[in-house]
N, C-alpha and C positions, 0 to 999 in steps of 0.2 A: 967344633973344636973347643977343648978348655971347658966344659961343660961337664958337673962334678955329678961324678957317676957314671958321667960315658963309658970309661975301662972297666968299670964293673958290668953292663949292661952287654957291653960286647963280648966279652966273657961268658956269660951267664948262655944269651944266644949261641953263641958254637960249641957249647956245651948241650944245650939240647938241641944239636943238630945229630946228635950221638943216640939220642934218647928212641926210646922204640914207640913206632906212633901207635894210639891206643882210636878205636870208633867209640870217640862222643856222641853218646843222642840227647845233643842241647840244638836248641835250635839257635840261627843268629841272633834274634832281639834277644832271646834269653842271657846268651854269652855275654853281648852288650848290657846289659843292663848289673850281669853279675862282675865284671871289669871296672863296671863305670862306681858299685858301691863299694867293691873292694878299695880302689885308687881314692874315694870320699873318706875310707873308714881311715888308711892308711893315713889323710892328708889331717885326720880329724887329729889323730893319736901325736902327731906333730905339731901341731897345733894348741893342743894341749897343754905339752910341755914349756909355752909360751905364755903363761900366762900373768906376768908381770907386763906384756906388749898391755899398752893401752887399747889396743881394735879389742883383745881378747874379753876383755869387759863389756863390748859393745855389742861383738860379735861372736858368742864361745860356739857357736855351730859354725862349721864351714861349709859351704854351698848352697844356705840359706838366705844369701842375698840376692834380691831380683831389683831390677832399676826398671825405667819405665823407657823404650825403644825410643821415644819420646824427646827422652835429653839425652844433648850432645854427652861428647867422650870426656870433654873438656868441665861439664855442668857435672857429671858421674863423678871425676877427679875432687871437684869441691864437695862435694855432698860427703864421700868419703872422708876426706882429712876434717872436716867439721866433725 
């Protein structure tokens, strides 16, 4: 609930409930993999437009950061706002 976008998303879905289904020959890991850089490309392009954010000078790629399994959730927290 309250979560911006939800009415647009809901919408979007019962609308292609209407849609005529089409045979893909993608395979799963394919789909995933093309979902996963579409939603990276999409989260890049927003991202972007952020670029007076301080992370943005730090960090101008997004999903480029790996932390080490290693440290805690709490050690990650600091690492970041440093």
């Amino acid at each position: 609930m309250n979560i911006r976008g939800n009415k647009r998303a809901d919408a979007a879905a019962k609308l292609a409930f209407y849609l005529p289904i089409t045979n893909m020959k993608l395979l799963g890991h394919e789909l995933i993999s093309r979902v996963s850089k579409f939603c990276l490309d999409e989260w890049q392009d927003i991202w972007n437009c952020c670029q007076e954010n301080k992370l943005h000078s730090v960090y101008s790629t997004v999903g480029s950061i790996t932390h080490s399994r290693n440290i805690s959730c709490h050690d990650t927290m600091l690492i970041n706002r440093l």
